[in-house]
N, C-alpha and C positions, 0 to 999 in steps of 0.2 A: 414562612421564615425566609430571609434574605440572604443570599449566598453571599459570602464574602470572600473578596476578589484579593491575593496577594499579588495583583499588578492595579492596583487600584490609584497607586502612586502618582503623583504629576511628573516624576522625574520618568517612569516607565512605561512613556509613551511610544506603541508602536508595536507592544510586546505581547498583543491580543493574539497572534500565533502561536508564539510560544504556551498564552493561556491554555487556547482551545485543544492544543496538542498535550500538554498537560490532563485536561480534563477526560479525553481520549482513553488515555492509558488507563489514569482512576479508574474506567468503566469496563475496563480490559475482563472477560467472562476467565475466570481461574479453570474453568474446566479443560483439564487435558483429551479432549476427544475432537477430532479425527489426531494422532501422533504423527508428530514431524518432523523432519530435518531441516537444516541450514547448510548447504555446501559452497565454498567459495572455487567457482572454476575455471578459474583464470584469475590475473591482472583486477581486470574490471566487471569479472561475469561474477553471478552468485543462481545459487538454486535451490527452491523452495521444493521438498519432497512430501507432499501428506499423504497417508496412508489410509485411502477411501475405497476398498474390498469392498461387493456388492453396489458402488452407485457408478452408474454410465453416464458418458458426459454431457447427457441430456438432464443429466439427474443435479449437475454440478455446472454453478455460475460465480465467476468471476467477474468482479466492478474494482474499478479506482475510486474512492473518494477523498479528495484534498490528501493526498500524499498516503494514503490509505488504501491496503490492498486488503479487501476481504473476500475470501471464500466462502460461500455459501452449498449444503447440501441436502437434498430434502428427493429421498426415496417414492415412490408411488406404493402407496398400499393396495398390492392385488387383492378385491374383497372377493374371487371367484376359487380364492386357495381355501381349501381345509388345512389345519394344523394340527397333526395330535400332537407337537412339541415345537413349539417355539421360542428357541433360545438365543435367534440374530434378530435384535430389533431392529426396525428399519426407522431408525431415527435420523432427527434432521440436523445438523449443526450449522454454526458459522464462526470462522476462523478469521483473527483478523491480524493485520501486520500493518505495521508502522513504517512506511518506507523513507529511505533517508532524500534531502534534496537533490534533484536531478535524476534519482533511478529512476527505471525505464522496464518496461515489461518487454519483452521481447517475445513471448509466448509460454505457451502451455501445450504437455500432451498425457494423455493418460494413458498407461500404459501397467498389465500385468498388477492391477490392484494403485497403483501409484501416483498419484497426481503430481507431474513435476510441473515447477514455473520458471523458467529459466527470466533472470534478471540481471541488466547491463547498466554500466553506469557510463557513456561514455566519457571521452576525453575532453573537457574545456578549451572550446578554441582560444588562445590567444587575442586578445583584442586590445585594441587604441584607440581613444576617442578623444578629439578635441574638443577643449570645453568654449564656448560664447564668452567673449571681453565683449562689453558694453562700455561705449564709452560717450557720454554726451548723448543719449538717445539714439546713436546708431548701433547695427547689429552687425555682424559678420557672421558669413556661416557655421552650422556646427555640423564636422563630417567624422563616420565612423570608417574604421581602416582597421583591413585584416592584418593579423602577423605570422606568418607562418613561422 
């Protein structure tokens, strides 16, 4: 069966990001585990808190992909433990976040059960760029110039 694309448009050339980010989300897992928070801490900072009790941070990996931040965890199953009850599964998740343009990871620590990710966005430098006049086949240069 053929997917069908609503940027399939000739006018909506250009807009295969917004597609794929689109399709992203569609595939977004609904399950609420590891639970988390969102903190804005500062200006420009924000932080990611997930609440990963039982896994060390050997146990937990972080990756960017295309503006994508995903959390991954996956526990070691000690097969040398007896169990007469076990009621904490050592299951595996992955957690994923859609980050917006230009944020920045700036780290992670685990700390007391808690996975923080601390996220900055900085400040957009000012810029000026002159554009190339062509005129008769000659060119003049084109220079970029900072603005403080």
């Amino acid at each position: 069966m053929a997917r069908v694309s609503l940027f399939n448009s000739p006018l909506l050339l250009g807009f295969e990001h917004l597609e794929r980010t689109l399709d992203r989300l569609s595939k977004v897992d609904g399950e609420g585990y590891p639970p988390y928070n969102i903190e804005q801490t500062g200006p420009n900072g924000m932080r990611i808190s997930l609440a990963v009790a039982g896994f060390t941070a050997d146990d937990l990996a972080l990756t960017v992909e295309e503006n994508q931040l995903i959390v991954r965890g996956r526990q070691r199953d000690e097969n040398d433990r007896v169990y007469l009850h076990r009621g904490i599964a050592a299951r595996q998740f992955q957690r994923t976040f859609l980050l917006a343009e230009g944020i920045e990871i700036e780290g992670a620590d685990l700390e007391d059960g808690l996975l923080h990710i601390t996220l900055v966005r900085p400040e957009p430098k000012a810029q000026s760029r002159s554009i190339e006049i062509r005129q008769g086949g000659s060119r003049t240069k084109t220079t970029a110039i900072d603005v403080d």
